[in-house]
C-alpha positions in Angstrom: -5.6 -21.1 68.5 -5.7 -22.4 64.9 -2.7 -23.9 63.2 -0.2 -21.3 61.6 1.1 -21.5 58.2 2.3 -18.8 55.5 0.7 -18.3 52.2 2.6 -18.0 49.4 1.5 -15.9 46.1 2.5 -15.6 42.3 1.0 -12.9 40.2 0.5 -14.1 35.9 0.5 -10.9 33.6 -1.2 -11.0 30.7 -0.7 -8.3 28.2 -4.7 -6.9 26.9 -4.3 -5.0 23.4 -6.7 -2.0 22.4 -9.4 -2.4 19.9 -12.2 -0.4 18.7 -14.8 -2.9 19.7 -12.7 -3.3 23.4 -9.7 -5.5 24.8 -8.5 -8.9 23.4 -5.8 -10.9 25.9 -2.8 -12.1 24.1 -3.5 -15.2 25.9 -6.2 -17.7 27.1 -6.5 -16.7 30.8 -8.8 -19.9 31.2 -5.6 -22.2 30.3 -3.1 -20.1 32.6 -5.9 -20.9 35.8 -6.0 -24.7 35.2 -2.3 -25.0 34.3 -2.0 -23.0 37.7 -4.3 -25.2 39.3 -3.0 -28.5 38.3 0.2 -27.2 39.9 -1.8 -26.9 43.5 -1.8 -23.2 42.9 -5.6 -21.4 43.7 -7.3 -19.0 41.7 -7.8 -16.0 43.6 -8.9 -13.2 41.3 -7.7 -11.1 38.5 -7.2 -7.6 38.4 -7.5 -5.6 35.4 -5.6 -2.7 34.6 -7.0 -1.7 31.5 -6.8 2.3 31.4 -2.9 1.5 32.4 -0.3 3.2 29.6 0.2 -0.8 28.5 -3.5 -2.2 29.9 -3.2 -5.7 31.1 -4.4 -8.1 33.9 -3.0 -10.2 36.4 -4.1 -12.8 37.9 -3.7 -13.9 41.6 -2.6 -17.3 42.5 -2.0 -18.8 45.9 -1.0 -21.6 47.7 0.0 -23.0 51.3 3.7 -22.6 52.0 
């Protein structure tokens, strides 16, 4: 069998504020995923929750344990 090890994960909010013409993220999502990266953290996607009372995204991280 292959080798065993755990996965660990860490979730980044980021808050998305309403506007006519759509959403705007208070903050640079592309500067969160290289910070994250640099760390030896792995992009693995966001999710948006957008029609949520206070829309926002996360986005998944992870990493070997």
């Amino acid at each position: 069998m292959g080798s065993c090890f755990m996965r660990e994960y860490t979730f980044v909010s980021i808050t998305a504020n309403r506007h006519r013409e759509g959403l705007d993220l208070a903050e640079n999502y592309r500067e969160i995923i290289r910070n994250h990266a640099a760390e030896g953290w792995e992009f693995v996607q966001a999710i948006s929750f957008e029609q949520h009372i206070d829309p926002h995204i996360d986005l998944v991280f992870t990493r070997k344990d």
